[in-house]
Z-matrix of the N, CA and C atoms (Angstrom, degrees):
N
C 1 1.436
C 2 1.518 1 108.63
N 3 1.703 2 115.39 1 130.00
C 4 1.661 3 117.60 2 172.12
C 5 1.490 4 105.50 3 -94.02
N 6 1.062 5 110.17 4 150.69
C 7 2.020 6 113.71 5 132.67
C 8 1.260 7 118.21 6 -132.24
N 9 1.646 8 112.86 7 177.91
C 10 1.273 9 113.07 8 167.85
C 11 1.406 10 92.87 9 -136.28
N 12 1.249 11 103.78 10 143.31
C 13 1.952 12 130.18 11 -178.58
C 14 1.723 13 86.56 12 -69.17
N 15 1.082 14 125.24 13 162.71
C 16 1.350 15 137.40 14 111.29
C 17 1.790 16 128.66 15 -23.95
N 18 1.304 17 95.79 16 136.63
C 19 1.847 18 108.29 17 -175.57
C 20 1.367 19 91.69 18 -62.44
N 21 1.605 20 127.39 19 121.81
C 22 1.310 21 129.33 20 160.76
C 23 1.547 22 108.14 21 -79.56
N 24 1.667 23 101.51 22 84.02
C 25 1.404 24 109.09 23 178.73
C 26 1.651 25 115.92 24 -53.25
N 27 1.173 26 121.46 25 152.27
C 28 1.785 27 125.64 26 -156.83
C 29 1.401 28 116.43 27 31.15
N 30 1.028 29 132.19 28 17.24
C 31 1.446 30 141.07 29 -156.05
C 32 1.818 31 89.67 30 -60.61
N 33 1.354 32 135.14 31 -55.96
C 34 0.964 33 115.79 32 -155.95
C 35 1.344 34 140.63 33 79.48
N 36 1.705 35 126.98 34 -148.48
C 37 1.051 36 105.16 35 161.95
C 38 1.275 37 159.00 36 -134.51
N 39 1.958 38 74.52 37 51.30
C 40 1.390 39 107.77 38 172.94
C 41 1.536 40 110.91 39 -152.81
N 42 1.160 41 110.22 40 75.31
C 43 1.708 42 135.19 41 175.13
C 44 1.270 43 112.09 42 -47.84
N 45 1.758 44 122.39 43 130.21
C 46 1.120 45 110.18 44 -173.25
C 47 1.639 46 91.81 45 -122.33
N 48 1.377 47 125.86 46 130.45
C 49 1.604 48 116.57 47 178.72
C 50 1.483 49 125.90 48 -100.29
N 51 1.514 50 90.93 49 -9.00
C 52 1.577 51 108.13 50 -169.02
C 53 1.692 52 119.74 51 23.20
N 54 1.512 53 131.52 52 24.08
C 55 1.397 54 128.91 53 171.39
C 56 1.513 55 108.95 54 -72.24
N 57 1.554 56 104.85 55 161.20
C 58 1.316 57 135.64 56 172.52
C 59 2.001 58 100.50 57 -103.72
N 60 1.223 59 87.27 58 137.00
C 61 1.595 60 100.25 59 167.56
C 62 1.712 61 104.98 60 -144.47
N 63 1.073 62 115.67 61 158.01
C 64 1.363 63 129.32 62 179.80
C 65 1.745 64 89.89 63 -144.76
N 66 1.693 65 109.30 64 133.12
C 67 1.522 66 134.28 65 143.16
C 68 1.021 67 120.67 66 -117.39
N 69 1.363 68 117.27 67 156.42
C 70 1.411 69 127.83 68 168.92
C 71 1.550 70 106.91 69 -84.97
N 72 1.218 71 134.80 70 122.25
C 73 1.562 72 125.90 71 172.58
C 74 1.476 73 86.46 72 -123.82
N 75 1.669 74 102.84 73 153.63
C 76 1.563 75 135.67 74 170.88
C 77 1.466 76 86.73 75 -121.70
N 78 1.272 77 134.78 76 -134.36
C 79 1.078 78 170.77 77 151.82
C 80 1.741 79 115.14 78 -4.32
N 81 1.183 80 126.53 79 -14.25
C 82 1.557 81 146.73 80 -136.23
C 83 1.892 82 67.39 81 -99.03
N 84 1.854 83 96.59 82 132.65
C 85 1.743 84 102.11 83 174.92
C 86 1.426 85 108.67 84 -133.97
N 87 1.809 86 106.27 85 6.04
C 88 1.921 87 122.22 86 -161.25
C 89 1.752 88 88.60 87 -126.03
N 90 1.491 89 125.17 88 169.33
C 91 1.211 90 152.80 89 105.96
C 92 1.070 91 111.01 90 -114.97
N 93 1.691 92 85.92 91 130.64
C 94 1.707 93 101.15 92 173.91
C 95 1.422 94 95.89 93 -110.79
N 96 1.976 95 120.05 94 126.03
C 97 1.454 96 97.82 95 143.46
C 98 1.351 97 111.50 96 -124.10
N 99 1.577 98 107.42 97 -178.97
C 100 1.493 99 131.37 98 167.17
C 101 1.337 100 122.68 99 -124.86
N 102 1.794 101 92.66 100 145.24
C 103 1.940 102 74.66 101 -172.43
C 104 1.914 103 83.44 102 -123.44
N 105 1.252 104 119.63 103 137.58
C 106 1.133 105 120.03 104 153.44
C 107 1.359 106 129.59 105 -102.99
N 108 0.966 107 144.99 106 -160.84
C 109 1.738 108 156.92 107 -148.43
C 110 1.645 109 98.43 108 -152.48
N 111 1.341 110 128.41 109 113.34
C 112 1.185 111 114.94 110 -174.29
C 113 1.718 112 104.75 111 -101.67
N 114 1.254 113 114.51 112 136.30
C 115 1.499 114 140.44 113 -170.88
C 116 1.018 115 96.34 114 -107.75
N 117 1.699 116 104.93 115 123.36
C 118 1.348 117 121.50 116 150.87
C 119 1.583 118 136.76 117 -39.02
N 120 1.024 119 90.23 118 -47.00
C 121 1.861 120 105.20 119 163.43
C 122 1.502 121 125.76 120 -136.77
N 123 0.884 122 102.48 121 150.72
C 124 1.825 123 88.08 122 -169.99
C 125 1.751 124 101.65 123 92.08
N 126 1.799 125 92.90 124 172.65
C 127 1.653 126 99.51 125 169.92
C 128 0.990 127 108.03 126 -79.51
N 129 1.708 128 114.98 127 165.96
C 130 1.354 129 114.08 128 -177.35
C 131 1.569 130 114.49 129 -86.84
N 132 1.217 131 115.00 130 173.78
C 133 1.377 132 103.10 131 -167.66
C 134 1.821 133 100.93 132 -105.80
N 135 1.373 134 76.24 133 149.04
C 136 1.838 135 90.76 134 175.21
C 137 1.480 136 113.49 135 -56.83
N 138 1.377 137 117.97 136 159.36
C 139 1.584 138 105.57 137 154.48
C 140 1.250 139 115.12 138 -167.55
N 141 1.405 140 103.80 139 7.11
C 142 1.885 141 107.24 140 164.05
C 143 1.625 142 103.97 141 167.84
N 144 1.518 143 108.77 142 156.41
C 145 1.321 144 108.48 143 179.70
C 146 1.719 145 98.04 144 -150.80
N 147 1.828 146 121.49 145 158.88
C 148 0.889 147 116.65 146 -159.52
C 149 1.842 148 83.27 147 -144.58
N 150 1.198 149 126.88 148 158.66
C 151 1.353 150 156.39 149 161.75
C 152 1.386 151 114.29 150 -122.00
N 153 0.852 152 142.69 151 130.49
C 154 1.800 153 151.22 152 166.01
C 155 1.486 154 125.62 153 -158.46
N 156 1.294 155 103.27 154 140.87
C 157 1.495 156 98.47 155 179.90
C 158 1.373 157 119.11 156 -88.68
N 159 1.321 158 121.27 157 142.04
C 160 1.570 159 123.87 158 -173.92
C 161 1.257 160 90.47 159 -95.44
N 162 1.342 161 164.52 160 40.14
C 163 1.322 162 158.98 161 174.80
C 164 1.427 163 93.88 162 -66.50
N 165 1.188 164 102.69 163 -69.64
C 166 1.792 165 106.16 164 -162.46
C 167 1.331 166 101.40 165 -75.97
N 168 1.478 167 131.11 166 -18.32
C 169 1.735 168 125.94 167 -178.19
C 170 1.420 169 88.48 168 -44.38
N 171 1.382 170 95.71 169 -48.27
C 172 2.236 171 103.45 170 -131.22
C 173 1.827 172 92.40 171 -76.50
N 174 1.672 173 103.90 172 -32.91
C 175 1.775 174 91.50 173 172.21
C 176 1.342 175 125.77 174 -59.48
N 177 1.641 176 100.84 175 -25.59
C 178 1.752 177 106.96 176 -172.91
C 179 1.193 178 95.94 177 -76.43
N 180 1.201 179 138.36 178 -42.12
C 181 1.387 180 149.71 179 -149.24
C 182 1.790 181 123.84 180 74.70
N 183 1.322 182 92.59 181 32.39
C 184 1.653 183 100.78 182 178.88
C 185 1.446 184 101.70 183 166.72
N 186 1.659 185 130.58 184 166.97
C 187 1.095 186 139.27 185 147.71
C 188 1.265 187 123.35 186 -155.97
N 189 1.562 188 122.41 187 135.93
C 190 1.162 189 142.80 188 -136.18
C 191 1.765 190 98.45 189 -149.95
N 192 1.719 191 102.37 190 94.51
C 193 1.520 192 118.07 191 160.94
C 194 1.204 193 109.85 192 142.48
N 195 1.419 194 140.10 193 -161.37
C 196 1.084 195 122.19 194 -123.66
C 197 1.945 196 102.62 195 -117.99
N 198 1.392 197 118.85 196 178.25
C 199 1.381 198 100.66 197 176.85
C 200 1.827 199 91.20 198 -158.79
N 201 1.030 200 97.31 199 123.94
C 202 1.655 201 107.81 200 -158.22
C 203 2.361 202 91.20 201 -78.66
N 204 1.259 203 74.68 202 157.58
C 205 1.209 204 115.70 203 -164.15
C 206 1.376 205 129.91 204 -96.39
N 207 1.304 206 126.51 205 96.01
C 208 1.697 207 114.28 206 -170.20
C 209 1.633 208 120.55 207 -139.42
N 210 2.021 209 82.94 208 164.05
C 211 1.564 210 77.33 209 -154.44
C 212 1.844 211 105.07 210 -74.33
N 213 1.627 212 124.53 211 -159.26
C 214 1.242 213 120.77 212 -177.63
C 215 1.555 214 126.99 213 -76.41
N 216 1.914 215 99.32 214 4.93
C 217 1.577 216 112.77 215 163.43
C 218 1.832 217 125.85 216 -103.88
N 219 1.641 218 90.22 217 9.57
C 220 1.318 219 85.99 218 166.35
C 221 1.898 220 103.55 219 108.62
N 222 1.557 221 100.89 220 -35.88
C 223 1.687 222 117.38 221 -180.00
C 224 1.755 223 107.20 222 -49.59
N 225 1.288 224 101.92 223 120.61
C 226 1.488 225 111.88 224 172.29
C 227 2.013 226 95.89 225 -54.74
N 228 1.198 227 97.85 226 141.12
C 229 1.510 228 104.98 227 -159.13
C 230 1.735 229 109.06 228 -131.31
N 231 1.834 230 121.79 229 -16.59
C 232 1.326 231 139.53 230 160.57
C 233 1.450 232 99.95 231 150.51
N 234 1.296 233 132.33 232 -156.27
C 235 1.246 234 132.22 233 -168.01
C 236 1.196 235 107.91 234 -137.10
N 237 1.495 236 127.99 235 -178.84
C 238 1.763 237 136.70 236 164.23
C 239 1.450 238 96.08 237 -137.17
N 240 1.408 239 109.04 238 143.34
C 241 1.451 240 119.69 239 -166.06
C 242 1.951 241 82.98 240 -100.96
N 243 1.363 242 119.82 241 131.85
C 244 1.828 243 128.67 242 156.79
C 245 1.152 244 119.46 243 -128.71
N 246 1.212 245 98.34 244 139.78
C 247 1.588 246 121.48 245 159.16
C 248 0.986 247 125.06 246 -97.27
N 249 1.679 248 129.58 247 125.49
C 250 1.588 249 110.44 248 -170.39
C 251 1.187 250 89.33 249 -146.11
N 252 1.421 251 108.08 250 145.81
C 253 1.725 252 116.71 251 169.99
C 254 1.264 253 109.97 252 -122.29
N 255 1.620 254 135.41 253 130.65
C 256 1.136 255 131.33 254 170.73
C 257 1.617 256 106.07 255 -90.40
N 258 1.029 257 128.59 256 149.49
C 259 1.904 258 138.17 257 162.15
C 260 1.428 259 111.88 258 -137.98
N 261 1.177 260 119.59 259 156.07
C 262 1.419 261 137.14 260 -155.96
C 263 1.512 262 83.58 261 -107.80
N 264 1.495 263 122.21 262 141.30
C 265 1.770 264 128.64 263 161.69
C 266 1.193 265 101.54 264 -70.73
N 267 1.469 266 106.43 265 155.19
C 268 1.494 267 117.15 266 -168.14
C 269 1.634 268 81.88 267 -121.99
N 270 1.276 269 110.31 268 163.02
C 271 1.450 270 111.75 269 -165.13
C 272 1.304 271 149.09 270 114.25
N 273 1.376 272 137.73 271 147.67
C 274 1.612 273 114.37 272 147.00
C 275 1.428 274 114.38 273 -56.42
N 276 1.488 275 82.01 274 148.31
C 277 2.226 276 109.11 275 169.65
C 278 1.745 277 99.08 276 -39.07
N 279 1.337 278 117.22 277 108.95
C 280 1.304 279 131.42 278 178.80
C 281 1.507 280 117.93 279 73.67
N 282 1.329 281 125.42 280 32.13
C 283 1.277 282 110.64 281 163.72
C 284 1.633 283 99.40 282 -102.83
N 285 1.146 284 118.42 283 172.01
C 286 1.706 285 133.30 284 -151.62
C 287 2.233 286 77.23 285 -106.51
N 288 1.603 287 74.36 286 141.44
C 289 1.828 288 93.08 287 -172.86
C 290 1.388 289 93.80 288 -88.05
């Protein structure tokens, strides 16, 4: 599953997005994100990407702080501060929670 945040207009350089997202994960053991720089013309520019495993999020049942940020050589590049809550569906197998 993707999203995209909202343009943190003047955000600068330290963007605050404050959104809510909800996924459904089964099986999902990574978040990957990316944060780009959005350009007026042209593509936008890169400026960090992160991989992590939620293994231990989903045991805690949430995680709360930061997960550093790098560029496409591996160089710690700044961080993104998350909040994540995991919850169990309440329900039968495919009814909407």
């Amino acid at each position: 599953q993707e999203f995209t945040t909202q343009v943190a207009q003047q955000g600068g350089k330290n963007p605050i997005w404050g959104e809510e997202h909800k996924f459904d994960i089964s099986n999902e053991k990574e978040l990957r994100v990316e944060v780009l720089d959005k350009e007026e013309v042209g593509n936008d520019k890169f400026m960090g990407q992160a991989t992590v495993s939620i293994m231990e999020w989903i045991a805690n049942g949430r995680f709360d702080g930061d997960v550093d940020l790098s560029d496409k050589t591996g160089k710690t590049v700044g961080r993104v501060t998350l909040s994540v809550k995991f919850e169990r569906p309440t329900g039968p197998p495919g009814a909407s929670p």
